[in-house]
PDB file of N, CA, C, O and CB in Angstrom:
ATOM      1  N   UNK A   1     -48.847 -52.752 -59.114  1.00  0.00           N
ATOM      2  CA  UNK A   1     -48.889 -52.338 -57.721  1.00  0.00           C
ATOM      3  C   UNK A   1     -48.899 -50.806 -57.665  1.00  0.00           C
ATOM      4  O   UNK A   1     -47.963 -50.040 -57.896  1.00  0.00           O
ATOM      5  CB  UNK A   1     -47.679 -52.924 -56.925  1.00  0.00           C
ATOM      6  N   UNK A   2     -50.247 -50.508 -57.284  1.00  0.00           N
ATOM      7  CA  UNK A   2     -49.849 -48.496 -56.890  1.00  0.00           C
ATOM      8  C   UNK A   2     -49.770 -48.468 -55.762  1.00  0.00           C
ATOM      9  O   UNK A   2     -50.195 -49.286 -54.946  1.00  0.00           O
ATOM     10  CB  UNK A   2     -50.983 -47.126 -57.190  1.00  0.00           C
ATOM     11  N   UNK A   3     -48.945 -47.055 -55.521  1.00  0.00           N
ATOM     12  CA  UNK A   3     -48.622 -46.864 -54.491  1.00  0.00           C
ATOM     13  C   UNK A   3     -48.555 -45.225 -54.323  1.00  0.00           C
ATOM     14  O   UNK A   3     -48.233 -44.450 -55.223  1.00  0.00           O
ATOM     15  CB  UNK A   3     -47.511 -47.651 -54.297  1.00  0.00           C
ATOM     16  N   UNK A   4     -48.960 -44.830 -52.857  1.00  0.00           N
ATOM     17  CA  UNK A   4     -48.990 -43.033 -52.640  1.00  0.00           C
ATOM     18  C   UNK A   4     -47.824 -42.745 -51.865  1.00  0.00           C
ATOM     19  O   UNK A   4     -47.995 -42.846 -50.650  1.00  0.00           O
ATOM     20  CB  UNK A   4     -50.413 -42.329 -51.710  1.00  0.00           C
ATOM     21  N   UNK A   5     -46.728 -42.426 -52.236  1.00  0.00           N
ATOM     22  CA  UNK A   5     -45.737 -41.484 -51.731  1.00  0.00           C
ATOM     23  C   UNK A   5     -46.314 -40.645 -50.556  1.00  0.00           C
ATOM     24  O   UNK A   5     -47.331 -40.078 -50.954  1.00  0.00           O
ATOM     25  CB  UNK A   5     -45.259 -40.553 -52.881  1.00  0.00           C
ATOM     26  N   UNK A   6     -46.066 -40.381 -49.368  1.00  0.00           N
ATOM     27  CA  UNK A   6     -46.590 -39.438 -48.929  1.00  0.00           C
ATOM     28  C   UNK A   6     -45.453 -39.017 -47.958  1.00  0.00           C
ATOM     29  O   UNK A   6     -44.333 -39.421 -48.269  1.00  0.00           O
ATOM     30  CB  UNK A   6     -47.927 -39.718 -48.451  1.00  0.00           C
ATOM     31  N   UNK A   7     -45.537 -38.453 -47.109  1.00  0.00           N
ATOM     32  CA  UNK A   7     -44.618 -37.276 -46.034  1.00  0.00           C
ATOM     33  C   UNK A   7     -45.138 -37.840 -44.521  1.00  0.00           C
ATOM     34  O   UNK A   7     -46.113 -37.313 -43.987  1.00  0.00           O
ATOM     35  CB  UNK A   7     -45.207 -35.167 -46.296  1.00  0.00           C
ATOM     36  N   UNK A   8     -44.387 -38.987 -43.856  1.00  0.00           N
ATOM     37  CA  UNK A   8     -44.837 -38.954 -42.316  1.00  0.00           C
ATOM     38  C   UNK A   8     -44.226 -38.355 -41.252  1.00  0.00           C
ATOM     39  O   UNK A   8     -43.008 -38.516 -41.168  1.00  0.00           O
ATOM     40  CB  UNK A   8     -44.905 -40.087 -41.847  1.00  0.00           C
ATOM     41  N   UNK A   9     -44.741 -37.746 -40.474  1.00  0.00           N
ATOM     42  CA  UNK A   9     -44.181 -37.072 -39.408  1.00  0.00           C
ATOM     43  C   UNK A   9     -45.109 -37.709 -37.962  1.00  0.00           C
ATOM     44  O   UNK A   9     -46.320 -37.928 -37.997  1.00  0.00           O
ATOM     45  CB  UNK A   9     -44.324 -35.297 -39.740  1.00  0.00           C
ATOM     46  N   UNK A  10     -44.201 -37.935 -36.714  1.00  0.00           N
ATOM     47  CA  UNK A  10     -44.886 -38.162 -35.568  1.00  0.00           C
ATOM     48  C   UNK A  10     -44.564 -36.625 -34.950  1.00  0.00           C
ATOM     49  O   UNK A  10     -43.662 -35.851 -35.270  1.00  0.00           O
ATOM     50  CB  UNK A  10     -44.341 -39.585 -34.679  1.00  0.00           C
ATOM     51  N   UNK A  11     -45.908 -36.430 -33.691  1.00  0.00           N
ATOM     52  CA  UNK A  11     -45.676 -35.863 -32.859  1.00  0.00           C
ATOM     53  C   UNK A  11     -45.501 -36.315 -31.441  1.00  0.00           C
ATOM     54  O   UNK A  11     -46.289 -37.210 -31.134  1.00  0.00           O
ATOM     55  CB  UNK A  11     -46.327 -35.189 -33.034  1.00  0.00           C
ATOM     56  N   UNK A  12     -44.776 -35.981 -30.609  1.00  0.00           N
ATOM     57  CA  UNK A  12     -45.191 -36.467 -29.446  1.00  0.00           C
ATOM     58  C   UNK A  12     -45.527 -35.450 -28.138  1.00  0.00           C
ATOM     59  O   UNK A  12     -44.814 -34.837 -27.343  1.00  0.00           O
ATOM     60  CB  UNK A  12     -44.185 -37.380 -29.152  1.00  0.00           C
ATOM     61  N   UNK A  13     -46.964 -35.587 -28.326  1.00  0.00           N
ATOM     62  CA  UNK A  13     -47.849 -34.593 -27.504  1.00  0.00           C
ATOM     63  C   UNK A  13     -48.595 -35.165 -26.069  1.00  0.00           C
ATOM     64  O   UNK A  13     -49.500 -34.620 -25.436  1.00  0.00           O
ATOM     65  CB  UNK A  13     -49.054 -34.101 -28.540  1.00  0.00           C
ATOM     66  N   UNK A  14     -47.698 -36.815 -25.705  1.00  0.00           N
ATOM     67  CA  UNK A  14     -48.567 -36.865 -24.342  1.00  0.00           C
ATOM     68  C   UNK A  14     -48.467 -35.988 -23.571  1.00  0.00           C
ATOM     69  O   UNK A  14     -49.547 -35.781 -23.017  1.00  0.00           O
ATOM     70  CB  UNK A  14     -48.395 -37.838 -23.544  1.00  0.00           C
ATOM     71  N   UNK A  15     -47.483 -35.178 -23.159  1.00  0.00           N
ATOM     72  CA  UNK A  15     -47.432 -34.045 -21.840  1.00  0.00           C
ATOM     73  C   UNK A  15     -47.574 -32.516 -22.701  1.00  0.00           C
ATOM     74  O   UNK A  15     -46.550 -31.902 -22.400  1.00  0.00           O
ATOM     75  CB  UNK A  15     -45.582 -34.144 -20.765  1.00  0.00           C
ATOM     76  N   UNK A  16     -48.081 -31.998 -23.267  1.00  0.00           N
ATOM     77  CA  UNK A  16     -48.306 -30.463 -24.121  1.00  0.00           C
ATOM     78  C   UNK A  16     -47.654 -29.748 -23.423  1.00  0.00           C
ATOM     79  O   UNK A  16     -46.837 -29.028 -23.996  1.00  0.00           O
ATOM     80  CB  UNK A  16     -49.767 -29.744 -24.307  1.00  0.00           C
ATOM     81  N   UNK A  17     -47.804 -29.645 -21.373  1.00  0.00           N
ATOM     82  CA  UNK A  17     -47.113 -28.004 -21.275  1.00  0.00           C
ATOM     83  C   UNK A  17     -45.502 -28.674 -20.478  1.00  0.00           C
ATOM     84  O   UNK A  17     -44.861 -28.063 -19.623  1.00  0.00           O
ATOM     85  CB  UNK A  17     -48.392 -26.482 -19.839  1.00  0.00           C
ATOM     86  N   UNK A  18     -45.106 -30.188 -21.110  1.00  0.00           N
ATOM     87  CA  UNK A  18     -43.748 -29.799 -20.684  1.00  0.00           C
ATOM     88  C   UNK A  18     -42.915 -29.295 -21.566  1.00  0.00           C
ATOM     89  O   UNK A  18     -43.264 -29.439 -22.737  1.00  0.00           O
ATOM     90  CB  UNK A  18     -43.102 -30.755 -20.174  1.00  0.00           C
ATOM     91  N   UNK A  19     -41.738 -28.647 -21.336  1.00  0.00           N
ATOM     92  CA  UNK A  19     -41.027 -28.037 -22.288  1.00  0.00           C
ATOM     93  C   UNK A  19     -39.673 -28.448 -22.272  1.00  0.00           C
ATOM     94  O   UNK A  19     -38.610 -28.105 -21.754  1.00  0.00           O
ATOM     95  CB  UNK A  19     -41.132 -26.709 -22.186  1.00  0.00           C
ATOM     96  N   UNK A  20     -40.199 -29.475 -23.178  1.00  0.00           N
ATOM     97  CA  UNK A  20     -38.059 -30.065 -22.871  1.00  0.00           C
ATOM     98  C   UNK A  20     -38.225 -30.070 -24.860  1.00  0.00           C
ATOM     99  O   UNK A  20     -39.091 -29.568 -25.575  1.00  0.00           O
ATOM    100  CB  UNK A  20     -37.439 -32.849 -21.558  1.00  0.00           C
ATOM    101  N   UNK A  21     -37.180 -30.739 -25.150  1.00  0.00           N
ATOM    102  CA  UNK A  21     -36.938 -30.948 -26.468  1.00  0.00           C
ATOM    103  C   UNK A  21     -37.068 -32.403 -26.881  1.00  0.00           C
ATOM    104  O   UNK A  21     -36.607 -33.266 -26.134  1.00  0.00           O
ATOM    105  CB  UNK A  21     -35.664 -30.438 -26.773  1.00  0.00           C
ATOM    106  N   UNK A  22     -37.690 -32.750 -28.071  1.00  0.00           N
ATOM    107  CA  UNK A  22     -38.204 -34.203 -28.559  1.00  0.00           C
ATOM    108  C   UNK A  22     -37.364 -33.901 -29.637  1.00  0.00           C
ATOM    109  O   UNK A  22     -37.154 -32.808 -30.162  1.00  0.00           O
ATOM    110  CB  UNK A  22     -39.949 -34.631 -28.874  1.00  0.00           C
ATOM    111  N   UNK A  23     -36.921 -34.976 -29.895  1.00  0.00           N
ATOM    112  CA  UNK A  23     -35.675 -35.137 -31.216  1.00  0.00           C
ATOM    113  C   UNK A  23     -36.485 -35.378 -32.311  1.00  0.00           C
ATOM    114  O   UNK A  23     -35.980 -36.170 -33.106  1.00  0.00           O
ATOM    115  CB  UNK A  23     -34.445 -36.517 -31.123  1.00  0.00           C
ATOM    116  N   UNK A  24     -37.766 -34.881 -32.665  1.00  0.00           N
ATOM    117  CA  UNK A  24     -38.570 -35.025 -33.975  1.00  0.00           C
ATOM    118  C   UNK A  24     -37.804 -34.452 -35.686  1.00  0.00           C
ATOM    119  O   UNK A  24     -36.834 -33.708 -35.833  1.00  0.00           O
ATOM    120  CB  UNK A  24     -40.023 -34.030 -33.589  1.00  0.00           C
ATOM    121  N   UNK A  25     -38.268 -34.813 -36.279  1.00  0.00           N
ATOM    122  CA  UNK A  25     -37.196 -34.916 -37.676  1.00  0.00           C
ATOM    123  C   UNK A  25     -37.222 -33.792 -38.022  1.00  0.00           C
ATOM    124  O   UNK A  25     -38.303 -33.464 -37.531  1.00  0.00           O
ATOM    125  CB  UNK A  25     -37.508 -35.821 -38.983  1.00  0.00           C
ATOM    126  N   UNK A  26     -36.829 -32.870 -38.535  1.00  0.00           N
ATOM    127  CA  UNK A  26     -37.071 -31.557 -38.831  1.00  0.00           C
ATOM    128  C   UNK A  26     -37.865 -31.639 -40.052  1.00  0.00           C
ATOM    129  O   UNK A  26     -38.931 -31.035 -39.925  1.00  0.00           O
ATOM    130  CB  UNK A  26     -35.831 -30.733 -38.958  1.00  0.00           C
ATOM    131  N   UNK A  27     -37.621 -32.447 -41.740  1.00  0.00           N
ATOM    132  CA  UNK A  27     -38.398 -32.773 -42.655  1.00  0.00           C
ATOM    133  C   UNK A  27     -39.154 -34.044 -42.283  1.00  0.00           C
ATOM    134  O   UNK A  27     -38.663 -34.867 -41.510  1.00  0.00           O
ATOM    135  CB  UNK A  27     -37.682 -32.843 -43.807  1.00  0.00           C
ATOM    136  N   UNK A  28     -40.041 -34.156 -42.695  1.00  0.00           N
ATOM    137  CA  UNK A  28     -40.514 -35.637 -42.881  1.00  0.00           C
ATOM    138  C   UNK A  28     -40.220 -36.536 -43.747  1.00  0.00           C
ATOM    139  O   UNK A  28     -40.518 -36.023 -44.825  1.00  0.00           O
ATOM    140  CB  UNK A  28     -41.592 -35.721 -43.019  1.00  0.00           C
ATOM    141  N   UNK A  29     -39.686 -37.902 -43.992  1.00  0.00           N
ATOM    142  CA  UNK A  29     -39.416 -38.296 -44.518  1.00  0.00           C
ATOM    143  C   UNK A  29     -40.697 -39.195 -45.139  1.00  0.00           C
ATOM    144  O   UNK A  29     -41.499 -39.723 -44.369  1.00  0.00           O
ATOM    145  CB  UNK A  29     -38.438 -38.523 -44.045  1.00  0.00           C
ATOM    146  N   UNK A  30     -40.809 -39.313 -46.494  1.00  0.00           N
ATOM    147  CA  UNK A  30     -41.537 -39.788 -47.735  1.00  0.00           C
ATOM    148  C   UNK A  30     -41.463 -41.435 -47.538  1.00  0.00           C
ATOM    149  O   UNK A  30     -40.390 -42.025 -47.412  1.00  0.00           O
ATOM    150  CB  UNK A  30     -40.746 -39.196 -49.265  1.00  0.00           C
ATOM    151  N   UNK A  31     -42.924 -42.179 -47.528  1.00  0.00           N
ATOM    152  CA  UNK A  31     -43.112 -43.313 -47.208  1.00  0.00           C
ATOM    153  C   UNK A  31     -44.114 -43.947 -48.183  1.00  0.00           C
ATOM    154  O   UNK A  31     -45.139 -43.298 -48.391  1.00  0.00           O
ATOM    155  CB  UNK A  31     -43.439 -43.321 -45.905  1.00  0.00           C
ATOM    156  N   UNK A  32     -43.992 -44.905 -48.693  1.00  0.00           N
ATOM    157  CA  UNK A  32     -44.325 -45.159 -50.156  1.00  0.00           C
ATOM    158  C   UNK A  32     -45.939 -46.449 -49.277  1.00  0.00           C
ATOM    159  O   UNK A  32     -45.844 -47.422 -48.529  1.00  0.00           O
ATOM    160  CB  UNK A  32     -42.412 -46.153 -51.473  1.00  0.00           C
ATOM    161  N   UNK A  33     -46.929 -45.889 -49.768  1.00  0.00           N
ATOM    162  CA  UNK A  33     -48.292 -46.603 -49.135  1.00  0.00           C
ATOM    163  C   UNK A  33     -48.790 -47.722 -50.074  1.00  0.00           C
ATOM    164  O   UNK A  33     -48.534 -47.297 -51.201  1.00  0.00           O
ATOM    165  CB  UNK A  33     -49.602 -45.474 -48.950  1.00  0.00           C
ATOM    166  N   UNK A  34     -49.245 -48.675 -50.163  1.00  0.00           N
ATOM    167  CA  UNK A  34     -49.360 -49.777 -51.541  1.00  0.00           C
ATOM    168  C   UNK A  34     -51.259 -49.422 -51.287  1.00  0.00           C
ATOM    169  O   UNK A  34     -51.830 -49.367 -50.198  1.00  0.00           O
ATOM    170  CB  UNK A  34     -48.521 -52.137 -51.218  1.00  0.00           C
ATOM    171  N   UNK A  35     -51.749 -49.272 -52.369  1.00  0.00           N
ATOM    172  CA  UNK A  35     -52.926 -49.236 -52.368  1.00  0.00           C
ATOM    173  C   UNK A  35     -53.962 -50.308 -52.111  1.00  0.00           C
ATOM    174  O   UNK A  35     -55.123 -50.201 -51.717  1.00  0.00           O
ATOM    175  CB  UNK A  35     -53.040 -48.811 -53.263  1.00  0.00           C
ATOM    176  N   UNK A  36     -53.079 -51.611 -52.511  1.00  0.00           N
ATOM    177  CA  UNK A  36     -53.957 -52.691 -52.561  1.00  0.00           C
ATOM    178  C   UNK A  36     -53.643 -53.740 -50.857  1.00  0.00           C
ATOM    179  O   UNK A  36     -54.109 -54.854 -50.618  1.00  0.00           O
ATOM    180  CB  UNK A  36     -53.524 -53.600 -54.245  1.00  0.00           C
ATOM    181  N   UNK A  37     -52.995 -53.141 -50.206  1.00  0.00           N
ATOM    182  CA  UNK A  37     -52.546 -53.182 -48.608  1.00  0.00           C
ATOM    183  C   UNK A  37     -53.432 -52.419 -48.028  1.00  0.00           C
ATOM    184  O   UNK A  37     -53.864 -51.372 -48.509  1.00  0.00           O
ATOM    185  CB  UNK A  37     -51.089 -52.641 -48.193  1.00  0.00           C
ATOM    186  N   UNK A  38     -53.813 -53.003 -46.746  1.00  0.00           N
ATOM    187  CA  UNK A  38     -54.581 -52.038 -45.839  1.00  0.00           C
ATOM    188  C   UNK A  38     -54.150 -51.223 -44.836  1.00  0.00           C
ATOM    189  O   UNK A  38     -53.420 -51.726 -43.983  1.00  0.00           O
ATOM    190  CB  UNK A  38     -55.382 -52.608 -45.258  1.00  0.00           C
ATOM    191  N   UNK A  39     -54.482 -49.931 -44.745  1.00  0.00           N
ATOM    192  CA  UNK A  39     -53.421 -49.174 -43.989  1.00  0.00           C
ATOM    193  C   UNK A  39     -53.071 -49.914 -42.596  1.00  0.00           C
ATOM    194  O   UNK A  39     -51.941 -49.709 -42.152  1.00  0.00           O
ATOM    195  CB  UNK A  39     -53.949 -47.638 -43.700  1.00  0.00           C
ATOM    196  N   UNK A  40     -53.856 -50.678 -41.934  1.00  0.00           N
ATOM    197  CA  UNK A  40     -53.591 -51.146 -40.558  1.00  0.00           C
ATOM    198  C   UNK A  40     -52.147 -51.922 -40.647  1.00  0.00           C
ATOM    199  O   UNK A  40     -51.232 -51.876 -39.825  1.00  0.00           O
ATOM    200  CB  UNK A  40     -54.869 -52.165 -40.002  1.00  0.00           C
ATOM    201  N   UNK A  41     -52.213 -52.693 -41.959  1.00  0.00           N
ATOM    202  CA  UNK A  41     -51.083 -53.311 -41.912  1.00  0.00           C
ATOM    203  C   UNK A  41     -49.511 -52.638 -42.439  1.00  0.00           C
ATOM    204  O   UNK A  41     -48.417 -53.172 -42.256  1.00  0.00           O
ATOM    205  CB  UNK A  41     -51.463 -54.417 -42.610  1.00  0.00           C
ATOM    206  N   UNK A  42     -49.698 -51.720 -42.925  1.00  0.00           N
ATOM    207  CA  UNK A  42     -48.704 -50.932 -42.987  1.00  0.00           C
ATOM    208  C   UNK A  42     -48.318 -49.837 -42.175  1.00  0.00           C
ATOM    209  O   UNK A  42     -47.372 -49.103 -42.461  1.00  0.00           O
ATOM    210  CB  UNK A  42     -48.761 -50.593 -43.918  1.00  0.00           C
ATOM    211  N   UNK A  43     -49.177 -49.686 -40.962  1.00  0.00           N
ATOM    212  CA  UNK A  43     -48.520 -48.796 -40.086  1.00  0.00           C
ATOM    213  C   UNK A  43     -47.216 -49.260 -38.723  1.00  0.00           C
ATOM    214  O   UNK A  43     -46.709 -48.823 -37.691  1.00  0.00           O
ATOM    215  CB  UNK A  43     -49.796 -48.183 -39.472  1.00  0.00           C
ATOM    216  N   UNK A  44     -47.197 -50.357 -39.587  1.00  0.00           N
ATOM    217  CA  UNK A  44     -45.324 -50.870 -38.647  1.00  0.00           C
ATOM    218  C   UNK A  44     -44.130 -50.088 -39.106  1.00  0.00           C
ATOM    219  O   UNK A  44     -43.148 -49.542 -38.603  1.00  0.00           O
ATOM    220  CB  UNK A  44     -44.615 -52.740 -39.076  1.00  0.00           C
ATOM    221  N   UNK A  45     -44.857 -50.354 -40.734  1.00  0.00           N
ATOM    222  CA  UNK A  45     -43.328 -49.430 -41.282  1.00  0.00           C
ATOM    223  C   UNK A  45     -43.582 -48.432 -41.052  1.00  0.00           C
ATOM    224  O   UNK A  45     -42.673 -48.049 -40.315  1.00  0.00           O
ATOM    225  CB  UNK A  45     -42.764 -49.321 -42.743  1.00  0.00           C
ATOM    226  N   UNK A  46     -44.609 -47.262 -41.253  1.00  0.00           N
ATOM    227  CA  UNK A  46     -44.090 -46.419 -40.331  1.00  0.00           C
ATOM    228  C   UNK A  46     -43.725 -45.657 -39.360  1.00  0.00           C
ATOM    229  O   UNK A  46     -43.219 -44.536 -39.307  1.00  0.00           O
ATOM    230  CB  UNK A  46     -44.059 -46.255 -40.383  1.00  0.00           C
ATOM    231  N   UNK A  47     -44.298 -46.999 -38.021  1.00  0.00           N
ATOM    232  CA  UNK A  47     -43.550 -46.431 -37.031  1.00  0.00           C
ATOM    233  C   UNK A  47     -41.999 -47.417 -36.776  1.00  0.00           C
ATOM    234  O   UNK A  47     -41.310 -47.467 -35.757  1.00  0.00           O
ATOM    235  CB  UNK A  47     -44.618 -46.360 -35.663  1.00  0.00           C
ATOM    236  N   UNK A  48     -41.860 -47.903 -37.679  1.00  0.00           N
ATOM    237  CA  UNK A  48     -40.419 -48.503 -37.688  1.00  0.00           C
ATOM    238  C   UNK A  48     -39.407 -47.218 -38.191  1.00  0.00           C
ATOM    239  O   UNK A  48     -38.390 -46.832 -37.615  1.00  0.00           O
ATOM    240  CB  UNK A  48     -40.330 -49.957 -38.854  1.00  0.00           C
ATOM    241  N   UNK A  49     -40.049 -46.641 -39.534  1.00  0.00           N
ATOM    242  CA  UNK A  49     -38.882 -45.792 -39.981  1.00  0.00           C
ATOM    243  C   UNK A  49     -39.379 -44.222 -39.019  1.00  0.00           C
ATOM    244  O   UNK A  49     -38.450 -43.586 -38.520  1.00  0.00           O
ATOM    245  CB  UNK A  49     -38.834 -45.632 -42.069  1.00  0.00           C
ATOM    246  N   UNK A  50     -40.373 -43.863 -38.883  1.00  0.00           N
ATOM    247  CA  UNK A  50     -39.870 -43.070 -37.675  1.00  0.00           C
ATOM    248  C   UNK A  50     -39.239 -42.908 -36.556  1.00  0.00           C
ATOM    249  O   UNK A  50     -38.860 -41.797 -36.188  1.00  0.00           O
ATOM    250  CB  UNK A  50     -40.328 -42.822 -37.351  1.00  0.00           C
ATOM    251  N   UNK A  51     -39.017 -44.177 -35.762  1.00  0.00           N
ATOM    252  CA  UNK A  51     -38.303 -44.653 -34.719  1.00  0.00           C
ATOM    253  C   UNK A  51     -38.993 -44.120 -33.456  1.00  0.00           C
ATOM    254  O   UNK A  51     -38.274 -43.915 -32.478  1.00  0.00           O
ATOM    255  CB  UNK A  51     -36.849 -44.267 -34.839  1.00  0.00           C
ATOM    256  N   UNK A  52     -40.232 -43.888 -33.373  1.00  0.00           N
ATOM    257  CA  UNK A  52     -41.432 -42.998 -32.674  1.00  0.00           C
ATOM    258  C   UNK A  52     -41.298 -43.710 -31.318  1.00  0.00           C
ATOM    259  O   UNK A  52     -41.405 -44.936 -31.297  1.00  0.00           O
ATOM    260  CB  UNK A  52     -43.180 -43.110 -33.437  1.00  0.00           C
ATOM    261  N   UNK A  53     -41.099 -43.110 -30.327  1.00  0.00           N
ATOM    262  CA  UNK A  53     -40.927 -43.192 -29.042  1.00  0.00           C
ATOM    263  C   UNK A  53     -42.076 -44.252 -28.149  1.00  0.00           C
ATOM    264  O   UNK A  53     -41.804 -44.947 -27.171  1.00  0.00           O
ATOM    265  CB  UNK A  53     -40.959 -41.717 -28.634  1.00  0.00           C
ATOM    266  N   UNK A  54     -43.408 -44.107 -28.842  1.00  0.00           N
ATOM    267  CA  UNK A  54     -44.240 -44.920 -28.230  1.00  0.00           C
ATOM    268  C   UNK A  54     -45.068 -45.630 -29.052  1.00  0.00           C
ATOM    269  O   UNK A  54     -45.457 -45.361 -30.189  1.00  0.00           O
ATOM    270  CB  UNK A  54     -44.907 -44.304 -27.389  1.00  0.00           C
ATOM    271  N   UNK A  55     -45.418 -47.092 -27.956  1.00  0.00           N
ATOM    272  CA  UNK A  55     -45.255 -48.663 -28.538  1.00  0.00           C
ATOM    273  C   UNK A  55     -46.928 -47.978 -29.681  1.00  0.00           C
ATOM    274  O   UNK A  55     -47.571 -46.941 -29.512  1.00  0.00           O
ATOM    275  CB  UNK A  55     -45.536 -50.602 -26.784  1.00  0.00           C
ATOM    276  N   UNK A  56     -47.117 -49.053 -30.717  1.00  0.00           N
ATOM    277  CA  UNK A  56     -48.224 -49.303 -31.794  1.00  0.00           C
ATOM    278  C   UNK A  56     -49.350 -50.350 -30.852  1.00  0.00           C
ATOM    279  O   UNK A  56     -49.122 -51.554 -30.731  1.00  0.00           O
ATOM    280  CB  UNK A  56     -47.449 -50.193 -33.426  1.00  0.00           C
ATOM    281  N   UNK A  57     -50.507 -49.712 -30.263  1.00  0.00           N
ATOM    282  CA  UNK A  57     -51.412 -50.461 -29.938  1.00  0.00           C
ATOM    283  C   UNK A  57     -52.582 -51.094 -30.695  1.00  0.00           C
ATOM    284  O   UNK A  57     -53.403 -50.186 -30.824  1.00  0.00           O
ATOM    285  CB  UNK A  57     -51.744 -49.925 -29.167  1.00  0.00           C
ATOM    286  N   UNK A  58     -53.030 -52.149 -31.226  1.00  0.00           N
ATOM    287  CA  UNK A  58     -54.263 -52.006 -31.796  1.00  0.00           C
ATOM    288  C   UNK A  58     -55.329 -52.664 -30.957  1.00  0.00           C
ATOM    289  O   UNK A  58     -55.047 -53.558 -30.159  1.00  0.00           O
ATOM    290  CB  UNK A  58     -54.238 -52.525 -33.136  1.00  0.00           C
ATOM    291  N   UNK A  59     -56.589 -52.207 -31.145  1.00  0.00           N
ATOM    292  CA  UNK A  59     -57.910 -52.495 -30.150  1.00  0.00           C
ATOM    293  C   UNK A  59     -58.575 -53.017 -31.122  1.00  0.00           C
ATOM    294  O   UNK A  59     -58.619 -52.529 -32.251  1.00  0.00           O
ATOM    295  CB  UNK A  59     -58.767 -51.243 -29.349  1.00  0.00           C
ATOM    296  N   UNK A  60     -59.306 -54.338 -30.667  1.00  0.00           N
ATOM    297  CA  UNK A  60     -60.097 -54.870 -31.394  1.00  0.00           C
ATOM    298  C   UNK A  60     -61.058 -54.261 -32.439  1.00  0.00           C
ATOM    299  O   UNK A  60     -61.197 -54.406 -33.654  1.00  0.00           O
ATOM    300  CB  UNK A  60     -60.609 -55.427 -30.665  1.00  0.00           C
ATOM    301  N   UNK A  61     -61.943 -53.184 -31.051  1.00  0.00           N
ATOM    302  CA  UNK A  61     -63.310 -52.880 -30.867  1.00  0.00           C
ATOM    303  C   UNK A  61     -63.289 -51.376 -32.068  1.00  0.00           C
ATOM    304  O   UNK A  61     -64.156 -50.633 -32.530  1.00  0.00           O
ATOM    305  CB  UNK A  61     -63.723 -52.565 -28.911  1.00  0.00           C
ATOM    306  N   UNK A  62     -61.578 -51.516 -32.214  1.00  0.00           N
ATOM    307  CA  UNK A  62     -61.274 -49.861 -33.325  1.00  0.00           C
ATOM    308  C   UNK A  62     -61.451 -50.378 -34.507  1.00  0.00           C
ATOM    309  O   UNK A  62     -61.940 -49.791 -35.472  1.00  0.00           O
ATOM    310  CB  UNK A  62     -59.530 -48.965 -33.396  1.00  0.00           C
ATOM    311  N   UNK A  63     -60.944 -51.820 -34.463  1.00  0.00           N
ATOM    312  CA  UNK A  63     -60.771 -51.921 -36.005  1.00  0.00           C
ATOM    313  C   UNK A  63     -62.058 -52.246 -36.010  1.00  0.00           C
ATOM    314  O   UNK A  63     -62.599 -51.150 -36.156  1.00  0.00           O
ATOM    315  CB  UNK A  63     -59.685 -52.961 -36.770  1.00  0.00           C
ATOM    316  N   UNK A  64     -62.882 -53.030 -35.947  1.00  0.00           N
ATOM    317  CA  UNK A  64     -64.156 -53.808 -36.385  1.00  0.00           C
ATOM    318  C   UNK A  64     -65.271 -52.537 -36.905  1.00  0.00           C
ATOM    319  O   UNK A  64     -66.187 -52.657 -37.719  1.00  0.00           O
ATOM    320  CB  UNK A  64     -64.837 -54.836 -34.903  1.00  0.00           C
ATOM    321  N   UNK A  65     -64.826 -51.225 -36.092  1.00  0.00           N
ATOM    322  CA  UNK A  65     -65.898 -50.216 -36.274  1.00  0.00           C
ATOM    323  C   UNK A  65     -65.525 -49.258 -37.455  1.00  0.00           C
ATOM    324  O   UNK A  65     -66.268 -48.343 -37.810  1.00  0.00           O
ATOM    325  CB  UNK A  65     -66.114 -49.383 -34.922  1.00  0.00           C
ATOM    326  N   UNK A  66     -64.292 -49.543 -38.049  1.00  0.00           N
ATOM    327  CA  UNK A  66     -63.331 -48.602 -39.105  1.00  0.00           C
ATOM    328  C   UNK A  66     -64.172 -50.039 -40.443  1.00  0.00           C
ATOM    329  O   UNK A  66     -64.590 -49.618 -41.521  1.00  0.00           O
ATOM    330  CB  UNK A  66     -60.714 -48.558 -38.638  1.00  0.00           C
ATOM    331  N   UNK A  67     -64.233 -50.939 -40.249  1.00  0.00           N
ATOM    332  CA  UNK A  67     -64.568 -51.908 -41.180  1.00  0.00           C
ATOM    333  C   UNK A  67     -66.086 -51.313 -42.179  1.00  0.00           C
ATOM    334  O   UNK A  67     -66.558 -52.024 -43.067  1.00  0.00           O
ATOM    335  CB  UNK A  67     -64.823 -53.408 -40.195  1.00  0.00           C
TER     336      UNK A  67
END
């Protein structure tokens, strides 16, 4: 099983010119990717371990055209 270590960070940029404070992580924390998994299906974990403020949508018409 390989797998890519990598660094995730969310932003949360729906409103750009309000100016309050978003509790975003200061480092990113390192999230281990399995190569032989497809990223669609591993992007729960990481918006599970980010704890990212807004819901994971997927659109049909996105994936079929990423295929």
């Amino acid at each position: 099983m390989a797998t890519i270590t990598c660094r995730v960070q969310y932003l949360e940029d729906s409103d750009p010119f309000v100016c309050t404070n978003f509790p975003e992580p200061r480092r990113p924390p390192p999230y281990d990717l399995d190569e032989n998994i497809a990223l669609i299906e591993q992007i729960a974990g990481v918006h599970k371990l980010l704890e990212a403020p807004l819901k994971v949508t997927l659109r049909s018409d996105s994936l079929s055209s990423s295929l």
